[in-house]
C-alpha positions as CSV (number, residue, x, y, z in Angstrom):
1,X,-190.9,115.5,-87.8
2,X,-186.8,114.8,-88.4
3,X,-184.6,117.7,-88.6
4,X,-181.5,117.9,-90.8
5,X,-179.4,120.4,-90.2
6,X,-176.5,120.4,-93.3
7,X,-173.2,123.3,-93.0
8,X,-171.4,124.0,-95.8
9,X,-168.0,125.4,-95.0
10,X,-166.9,128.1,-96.3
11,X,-169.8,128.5,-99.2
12,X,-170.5,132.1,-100.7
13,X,-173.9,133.1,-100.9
14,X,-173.4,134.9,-104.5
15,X,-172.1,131.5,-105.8
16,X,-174.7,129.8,-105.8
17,X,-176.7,129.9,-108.9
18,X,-180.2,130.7,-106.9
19,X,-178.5,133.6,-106.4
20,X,-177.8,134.5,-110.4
21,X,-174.2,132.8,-110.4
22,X,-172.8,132.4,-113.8
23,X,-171.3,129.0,-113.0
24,X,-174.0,125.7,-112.9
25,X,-172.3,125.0,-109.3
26,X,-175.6,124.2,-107.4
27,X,-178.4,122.3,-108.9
28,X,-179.6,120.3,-105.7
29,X,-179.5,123.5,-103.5
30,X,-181.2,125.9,-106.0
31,X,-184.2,122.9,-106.1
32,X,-183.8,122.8,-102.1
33,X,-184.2,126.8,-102.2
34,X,-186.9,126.8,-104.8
35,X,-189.3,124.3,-103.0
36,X,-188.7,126.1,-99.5
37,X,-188.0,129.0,-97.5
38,X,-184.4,131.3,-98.9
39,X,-182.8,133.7,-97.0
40,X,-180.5,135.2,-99.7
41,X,-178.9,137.3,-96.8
42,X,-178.2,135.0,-93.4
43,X,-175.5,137.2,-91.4
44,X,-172.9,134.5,-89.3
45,X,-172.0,135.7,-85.9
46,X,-168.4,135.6,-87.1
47,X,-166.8,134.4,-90.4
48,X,-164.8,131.6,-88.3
49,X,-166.0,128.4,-88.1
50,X,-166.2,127.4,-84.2
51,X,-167.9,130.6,-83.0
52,X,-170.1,130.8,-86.6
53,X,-171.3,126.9,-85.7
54,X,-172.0,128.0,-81.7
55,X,-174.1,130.2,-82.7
56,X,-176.1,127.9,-85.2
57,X,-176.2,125.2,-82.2
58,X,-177.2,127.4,-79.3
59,X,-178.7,130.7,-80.7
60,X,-176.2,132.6,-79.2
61,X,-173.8,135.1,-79.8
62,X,-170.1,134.3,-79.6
63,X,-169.6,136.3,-76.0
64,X,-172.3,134.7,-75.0
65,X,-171.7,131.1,-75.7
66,X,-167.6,131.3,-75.2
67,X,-166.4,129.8,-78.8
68,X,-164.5,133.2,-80.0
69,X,-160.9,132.7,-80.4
70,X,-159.2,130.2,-81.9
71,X,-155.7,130.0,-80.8
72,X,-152.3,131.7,-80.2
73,X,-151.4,134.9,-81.9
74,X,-147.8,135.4,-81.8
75,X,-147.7,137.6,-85.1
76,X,-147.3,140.7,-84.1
77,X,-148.5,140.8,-80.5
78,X,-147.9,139.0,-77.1
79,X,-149.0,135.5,-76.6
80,X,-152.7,135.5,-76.1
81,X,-153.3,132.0,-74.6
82,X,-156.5,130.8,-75.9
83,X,-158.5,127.3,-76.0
84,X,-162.3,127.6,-77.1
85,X,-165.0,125.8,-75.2
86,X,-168.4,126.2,-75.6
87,X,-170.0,128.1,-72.1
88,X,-171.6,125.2,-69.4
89,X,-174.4,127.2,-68.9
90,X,-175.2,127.5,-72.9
91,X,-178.0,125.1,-74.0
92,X,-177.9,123.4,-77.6
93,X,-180.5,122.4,-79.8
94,X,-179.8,118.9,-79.6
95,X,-179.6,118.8,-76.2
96,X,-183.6,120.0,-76.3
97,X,-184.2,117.4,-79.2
98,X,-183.1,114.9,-76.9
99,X,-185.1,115.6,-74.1
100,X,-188.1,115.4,-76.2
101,X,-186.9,111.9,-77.5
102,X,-185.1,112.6,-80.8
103,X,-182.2,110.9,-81.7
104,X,-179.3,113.0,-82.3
105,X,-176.1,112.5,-84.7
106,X,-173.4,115.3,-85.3
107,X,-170.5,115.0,-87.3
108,X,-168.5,118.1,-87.4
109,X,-164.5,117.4,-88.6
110,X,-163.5,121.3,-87.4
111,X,-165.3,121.5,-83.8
112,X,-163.7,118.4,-82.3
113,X,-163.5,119.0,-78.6
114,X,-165.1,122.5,-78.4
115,X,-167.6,121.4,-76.3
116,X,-171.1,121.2,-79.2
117,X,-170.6,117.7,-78.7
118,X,-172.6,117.4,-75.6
119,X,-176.5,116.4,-76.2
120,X,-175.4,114.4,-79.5
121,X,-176.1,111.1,-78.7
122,X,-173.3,110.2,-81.3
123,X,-170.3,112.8,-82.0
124,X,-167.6,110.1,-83.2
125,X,-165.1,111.8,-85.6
126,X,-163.3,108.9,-85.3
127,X,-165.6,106.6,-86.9
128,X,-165.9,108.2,-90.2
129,X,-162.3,108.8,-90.5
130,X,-161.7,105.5,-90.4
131,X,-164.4,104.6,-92.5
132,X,-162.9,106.7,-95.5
133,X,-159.4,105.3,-94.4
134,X,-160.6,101.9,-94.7
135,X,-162.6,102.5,-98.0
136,X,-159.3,104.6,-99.3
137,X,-157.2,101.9,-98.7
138,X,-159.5,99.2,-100.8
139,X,-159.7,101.4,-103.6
140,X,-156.4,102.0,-103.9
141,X,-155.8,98.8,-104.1
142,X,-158.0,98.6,-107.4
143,X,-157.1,102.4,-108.6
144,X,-153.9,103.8,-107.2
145,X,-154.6,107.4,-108.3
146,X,-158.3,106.9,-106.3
147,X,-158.7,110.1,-104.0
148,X,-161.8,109.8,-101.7
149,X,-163.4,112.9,-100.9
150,X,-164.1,113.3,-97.4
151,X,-167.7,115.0,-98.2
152,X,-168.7,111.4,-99.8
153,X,-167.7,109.5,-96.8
154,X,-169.7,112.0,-94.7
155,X,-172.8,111.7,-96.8
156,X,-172.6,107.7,-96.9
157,X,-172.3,107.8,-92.7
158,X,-175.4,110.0,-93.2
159,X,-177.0,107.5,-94.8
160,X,-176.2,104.7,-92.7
161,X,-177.4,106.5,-89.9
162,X,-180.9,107.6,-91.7
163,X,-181.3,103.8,-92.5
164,X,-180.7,102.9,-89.0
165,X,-182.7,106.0,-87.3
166,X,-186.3,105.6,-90.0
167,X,-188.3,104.7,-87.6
168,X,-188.0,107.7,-84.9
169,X,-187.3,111.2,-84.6
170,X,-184.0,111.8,-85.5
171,X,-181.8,115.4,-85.7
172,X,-178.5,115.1,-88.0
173,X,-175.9,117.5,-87.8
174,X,-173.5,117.5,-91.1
175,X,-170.8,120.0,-91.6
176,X,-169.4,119.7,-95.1
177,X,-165.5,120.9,-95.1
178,X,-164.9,120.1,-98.8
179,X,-165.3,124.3,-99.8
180,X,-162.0,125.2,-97.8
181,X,-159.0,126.2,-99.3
182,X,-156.9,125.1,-100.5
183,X,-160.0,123.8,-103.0
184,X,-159.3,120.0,-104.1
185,X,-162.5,118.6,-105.1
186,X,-162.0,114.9,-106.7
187,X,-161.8,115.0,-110.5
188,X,-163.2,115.5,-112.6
189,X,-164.8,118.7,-110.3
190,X,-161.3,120.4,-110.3
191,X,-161.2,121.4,-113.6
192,X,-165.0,121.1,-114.9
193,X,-165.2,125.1,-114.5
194,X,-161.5,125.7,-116.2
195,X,-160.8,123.4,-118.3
196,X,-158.9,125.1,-121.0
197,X,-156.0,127.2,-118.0
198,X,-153.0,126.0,-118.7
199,X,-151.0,127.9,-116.4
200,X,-149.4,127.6,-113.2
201,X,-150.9,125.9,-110.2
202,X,-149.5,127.2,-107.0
203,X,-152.6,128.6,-105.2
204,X,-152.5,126.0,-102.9
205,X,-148.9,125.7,-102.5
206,X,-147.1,126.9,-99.0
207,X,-143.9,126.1,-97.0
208,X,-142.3,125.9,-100.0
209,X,-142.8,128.3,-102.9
210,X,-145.4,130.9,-101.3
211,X,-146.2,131.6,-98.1
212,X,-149.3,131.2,-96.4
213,X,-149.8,134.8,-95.2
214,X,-148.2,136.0,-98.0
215,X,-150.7,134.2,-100.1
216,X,-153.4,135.5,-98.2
217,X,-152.6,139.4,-97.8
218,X,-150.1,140.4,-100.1
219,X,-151.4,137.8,-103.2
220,X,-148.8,138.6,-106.3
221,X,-150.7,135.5,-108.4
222,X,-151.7,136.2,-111.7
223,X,-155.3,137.3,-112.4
224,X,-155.6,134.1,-114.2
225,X,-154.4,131.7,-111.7
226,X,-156.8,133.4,-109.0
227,X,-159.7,133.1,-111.4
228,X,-158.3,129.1,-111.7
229,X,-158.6,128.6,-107.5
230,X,-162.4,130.1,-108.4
231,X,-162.7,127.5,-110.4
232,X,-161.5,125.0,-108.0
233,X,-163.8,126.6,-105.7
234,X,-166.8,126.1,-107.4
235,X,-166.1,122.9,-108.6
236,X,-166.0,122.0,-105.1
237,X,-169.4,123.6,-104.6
238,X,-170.9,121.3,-107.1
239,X,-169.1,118.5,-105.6
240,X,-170.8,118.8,-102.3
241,X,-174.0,119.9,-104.0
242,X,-174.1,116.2,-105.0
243,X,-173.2,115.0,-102.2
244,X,-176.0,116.6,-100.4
245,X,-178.3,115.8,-103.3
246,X,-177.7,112.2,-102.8
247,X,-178.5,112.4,-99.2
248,X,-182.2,114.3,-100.6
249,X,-182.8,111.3,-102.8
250,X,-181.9,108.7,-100.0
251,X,-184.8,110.3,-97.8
252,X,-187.0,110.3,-100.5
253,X,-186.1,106.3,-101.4
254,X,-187.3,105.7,-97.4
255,X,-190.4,107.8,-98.1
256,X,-188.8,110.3,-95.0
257,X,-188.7,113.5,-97.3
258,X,-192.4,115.4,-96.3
259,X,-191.4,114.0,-92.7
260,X,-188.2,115.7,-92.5
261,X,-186.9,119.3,-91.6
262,X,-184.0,120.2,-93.8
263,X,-182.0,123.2,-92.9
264,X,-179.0,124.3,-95.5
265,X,-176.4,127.3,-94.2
266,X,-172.8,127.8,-94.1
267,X,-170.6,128.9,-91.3
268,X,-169.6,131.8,-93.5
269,X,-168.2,133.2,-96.7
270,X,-164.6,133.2,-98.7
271,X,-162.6,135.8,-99.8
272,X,-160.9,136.2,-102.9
273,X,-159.0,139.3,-103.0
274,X,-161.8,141.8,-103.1
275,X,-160.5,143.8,-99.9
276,X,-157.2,142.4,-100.0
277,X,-158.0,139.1,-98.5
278,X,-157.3,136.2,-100.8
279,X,-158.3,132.4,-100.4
280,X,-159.7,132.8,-96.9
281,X,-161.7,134.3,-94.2
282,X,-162.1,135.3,-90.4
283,X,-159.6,138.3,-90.2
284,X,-162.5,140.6,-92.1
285,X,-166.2,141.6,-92.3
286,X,-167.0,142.5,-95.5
287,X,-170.3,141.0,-97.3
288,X,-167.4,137.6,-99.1
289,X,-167.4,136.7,-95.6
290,X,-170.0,137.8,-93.6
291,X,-172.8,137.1,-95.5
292,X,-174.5,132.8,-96.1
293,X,-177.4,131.4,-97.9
294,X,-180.1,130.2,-95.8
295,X,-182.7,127.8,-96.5
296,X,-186.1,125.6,-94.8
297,X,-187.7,123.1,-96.7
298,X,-190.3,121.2,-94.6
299,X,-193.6,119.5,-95.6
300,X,-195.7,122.4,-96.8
301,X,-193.4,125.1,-96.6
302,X,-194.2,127.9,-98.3
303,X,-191.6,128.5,-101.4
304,X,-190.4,132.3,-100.6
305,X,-187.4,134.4,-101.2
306,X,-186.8,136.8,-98.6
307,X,-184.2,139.6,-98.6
308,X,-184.6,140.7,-95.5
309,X,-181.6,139.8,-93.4
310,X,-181.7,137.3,-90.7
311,X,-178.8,136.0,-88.3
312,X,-177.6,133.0,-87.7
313,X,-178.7,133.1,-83.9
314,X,-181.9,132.6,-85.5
315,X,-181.7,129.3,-86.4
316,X,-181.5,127.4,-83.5
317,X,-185.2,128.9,-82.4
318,X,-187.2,128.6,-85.7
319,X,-186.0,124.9,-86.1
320,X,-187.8,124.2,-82.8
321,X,-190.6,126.6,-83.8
322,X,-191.3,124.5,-86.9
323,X,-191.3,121.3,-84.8
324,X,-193.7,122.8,-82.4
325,X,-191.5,122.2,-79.2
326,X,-191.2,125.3,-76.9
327,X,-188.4,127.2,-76.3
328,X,-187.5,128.1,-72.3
329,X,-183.8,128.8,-72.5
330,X,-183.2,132.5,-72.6
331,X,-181.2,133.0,-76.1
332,X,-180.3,135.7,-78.4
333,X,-182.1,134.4,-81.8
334,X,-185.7,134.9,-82.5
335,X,-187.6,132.5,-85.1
336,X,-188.3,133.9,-87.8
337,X,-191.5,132.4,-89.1
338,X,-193.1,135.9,-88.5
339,X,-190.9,136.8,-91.2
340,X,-192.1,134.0,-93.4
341,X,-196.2,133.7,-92.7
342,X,-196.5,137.6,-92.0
343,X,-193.4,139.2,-93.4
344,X,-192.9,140.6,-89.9
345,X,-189.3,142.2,-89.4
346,X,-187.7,140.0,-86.9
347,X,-184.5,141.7,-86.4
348,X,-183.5,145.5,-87.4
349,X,-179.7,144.9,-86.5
350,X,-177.1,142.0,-87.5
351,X,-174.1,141.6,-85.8
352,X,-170.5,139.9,-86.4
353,X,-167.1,139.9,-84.4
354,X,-163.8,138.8,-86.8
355,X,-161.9,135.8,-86.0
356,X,-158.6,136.1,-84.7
357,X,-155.5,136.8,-87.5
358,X,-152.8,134.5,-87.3
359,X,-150.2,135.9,-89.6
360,X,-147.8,138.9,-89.2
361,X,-148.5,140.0,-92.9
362,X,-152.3,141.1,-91.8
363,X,-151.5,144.8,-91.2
364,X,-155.1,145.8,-90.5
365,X,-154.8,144.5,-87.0
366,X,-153.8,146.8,-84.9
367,X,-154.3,145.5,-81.4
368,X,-154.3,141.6,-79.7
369,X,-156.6,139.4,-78.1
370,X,-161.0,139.8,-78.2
371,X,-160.3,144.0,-77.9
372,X,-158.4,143.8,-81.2
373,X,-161.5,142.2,-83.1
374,X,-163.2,143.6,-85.6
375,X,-167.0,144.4,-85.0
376,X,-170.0,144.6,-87.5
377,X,-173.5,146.2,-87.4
378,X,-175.3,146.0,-90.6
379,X,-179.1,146.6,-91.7
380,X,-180.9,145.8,-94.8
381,X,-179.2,148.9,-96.6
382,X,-176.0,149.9,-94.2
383,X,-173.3,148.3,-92.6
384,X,-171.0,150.0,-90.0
385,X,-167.2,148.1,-88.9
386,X,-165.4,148.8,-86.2
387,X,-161.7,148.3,-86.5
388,X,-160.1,149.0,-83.3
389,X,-156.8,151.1,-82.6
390,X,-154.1,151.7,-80.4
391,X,-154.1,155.6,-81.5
392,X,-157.7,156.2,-82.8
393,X,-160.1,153.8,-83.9
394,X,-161.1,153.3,-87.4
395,X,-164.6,153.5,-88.8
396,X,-166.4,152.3,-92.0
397,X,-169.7,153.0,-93.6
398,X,-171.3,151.2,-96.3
399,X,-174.3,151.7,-98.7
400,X,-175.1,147.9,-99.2
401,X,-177.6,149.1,-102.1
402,X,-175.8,151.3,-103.9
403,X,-172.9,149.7,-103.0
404,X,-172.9,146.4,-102.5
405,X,-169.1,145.6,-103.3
406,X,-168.2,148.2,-100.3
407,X,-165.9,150.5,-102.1
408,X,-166.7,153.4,-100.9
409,X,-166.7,154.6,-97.2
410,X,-169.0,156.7,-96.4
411,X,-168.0,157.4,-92.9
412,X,-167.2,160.8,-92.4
413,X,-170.2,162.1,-95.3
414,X,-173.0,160.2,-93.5
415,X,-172.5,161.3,-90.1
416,X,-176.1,161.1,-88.5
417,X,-176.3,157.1,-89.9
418,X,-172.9,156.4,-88.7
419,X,-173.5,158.1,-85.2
420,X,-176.8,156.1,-85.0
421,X,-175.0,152.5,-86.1
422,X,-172.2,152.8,-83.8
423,X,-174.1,154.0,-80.7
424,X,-176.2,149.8,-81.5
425,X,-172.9,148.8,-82.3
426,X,-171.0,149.6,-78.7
427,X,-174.3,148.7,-76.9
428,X,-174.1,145.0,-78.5
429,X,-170.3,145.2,-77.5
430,X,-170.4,146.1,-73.4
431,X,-170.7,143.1,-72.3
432,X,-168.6,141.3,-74.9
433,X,-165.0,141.9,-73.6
434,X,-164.7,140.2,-70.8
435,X,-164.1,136.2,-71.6
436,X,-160.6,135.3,-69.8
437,X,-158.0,134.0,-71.7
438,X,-156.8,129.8,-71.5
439,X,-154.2,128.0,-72.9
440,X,-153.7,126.4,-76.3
441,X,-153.6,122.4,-76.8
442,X,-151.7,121.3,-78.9
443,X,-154.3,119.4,-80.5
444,X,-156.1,122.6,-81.4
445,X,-152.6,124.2,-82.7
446,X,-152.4,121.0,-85.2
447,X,-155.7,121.7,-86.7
448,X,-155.0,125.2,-86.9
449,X,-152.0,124.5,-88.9
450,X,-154.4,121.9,-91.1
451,X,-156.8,124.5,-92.4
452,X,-154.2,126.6,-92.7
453,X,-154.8,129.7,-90.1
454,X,-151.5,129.5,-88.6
455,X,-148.0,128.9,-90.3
């Protein structure tokens, strides 16, 4: 059987309309999730991309497998010199597809020289680039206002490489980007959701009107312009929804659907404004960001909805679970087709670490480097995070049932829960403080600045 393991950057798991969205953003992934296995609550190891996508690649948490910072945070604290590469010793699922002949493709535009690349037989960046700089240029040359969307170039190379790969086992690795701020889908997806705001559009303007942290911590916008970058948002998630649902139909033209494992996630969530972080994610842990769809579809799969919450960690094992290949490397993950034949618990804890915070305007981080991170346990009904402090540490408790928009803290009222949580949460965390700190290259800096984490 072919796996097909597809990322969606940055994609919300209550946007999606499987999950009751009011917005038509996702037919192709609401038929994906009807026909297979949904988690409606995967938890990412951290809402960042490169220690979220180590974790889906090596079923490992991020002090485990080494991707956990992603750069220099001169904001408010000394230099921390940081460059992420994934740990030598970690093993990653297409490194054991390989050795039990697959082929194996990854294209991944936000984990260039991290170190995932290694068991990919092909991990070229630079060929699809070009690709959509060659295609851009010819038609331009037909339709100067032409703007290519870099999650249709990703799907065609898909398809070239499905074509090319039909007959053997093959793993592909695509991580869709076209969900990140600052939202520009191709028309006519930018406005299909808001078609009638005729306001200003400066939600993705910076170095020049608004500021980047600015934008993201102390957001002055209009209600009406925030709900517009929604918009944007979700036209973008329909976008990519047809991307990926031409890549479906392209399996099933080469008769490769009932042969072929398809795995949908995302790295992790976005914000917009609902804790006072607006048009993007990492600093926090709150359910925006720290909580993905999930979803199997392989040739008679079972079509399930679970609740139950599952981590990404999981992944990695219950891909190889469902293609009968052993797993021997000791990992952190557990598959979780317990949970789907027998409804077996796999997991009572999820866990999460923040991303670093770039900006001096965040003024919820109190200390630098991996012992300033923000830490998460959650359960199916309470989530406990950890913000750590200079003078006394800060603690929050939420009732994900009867709160699910985490409003209220119930901290200090629901001491025995609270006690209980944070005694898991600081076992999880010994071991988790010790990765040594490396410099910055300046390759890594410009992509920062790109996806706009740093100014």
């Amino acid at each position: 059987m072919n796996a097909i393991l597809l990322v969606v950057d940055s994609l919300r798991a209550d946007h999606l309309g499987i999950s009751g969205y009011k917005r038509d953003t996702s037919p192709n992934i609401d038929r994906l999730a009807r026909d297979g296995v949904f988690f409606s609550s995967a938890i990412p190891t951290s809402p960042r991309t490169s220690p979220s996508v180590g974790s889906l690649l090596t079923g490992l948490y991020p002090h485990s497998h080494g991707l956990r910072l992603e750069g220099k945070n001169k904001a408010r604290f000394e230099s921390i010199n940081v460059v992420d590469r994934l740990n030598k010793n970690a093993v990653t699922i297409q490194e054991i597809l390989k050795s039990h002949g697959y082929a194996t493709i990854g294209n991944d535009i936000e984990m260039d020289n991290t170190g995932i690349e290694k068991g990919f037989d092909e991990f070229n960046l630079l060929k699809w680039r070009v690709a959509n700089k060659i295609k851009r240029t010819i038609k331009k040359a037909v339709k100067w206002n032409y703007n290519i969307d870099p999650a249709e170039t990703l799907t065609d190379f898909a398809i070239n490489q499905i074509k090319k790969l039909k007959d053997r086992k093959f793993f592909l690795y695509l991580h869709y980007v076209g969900l990140h701020w600052p939202y520009t889908p191709p028309e006519p997806y930018d406005e299909m959701f808001d078609t009638d705001y005729r306001g200003n559009h400066t939600f993705n303007e910076v170095n020049g009107k608004i500021n980047r942290g600015d934008l993201i911590f102390n957001n002055s916008l209009p209600k009406e312009e925030i709900k517009h970058a929604i918009a944007h948002y979700d036209g973008a998630i329909r976008f990519v929804d047809g991307q990926i649902g031409r890549l479906i139909s392209h399996l099933d033209s080469l008769g490769l659907r009932e042969n072929t494992l398809i795995v949908l996630t995302a790295d992790h969530g976005e914000c917009f404004g609902e804790h006072g972080l607006c048009f993007n994610h990492g600093e926090y842990l709150y359910e925006e960001a720290a909580r993905v769809p999930l979803i199997f579809l392989y040739h008679k799969s079972p079509k399930k909805k679970i609740d139950t919450q599952v981590q990404s960690t999981d992944i990695m094992p219950t891909i190889l679970d469902i293609l009968d290949i052993e797993l021997i490397e000791n990992i952190e993950g557990a598959s979780l087709m317990t949970l789907v034949k027998d409804n077996d618990k796999v997991r009572e804890y999820t866990f999460a670490e923040s991303g670093m915070s770039f900006f001096k305007e965040d003024k919820r981080r109190y200390m630098g480097g991996i012992k300033g991170k923000w830490r998460m346990i959650r359960t199916d009904e309470w989530k406990l995070i950890y913000i750590p402090h200079p003078q006394k540490d800060i603690f929050e408790l939420y009732n994900l049932k009867d709160d699910p928009m985490e409003t209220i803290n119930l901290f200090e009222k629901n001491a025995e829960i609270a006690n209980k949580l944070r005694e898991e949460l600081f076992k999880w965390m010994k071991d988790s403080d010790s990765s040594e700190d490396m410099d910055l290259t300046e390759k890594s800096k410009k992509l920062l600045k790109k996806l706009g984490y740093i100014d």
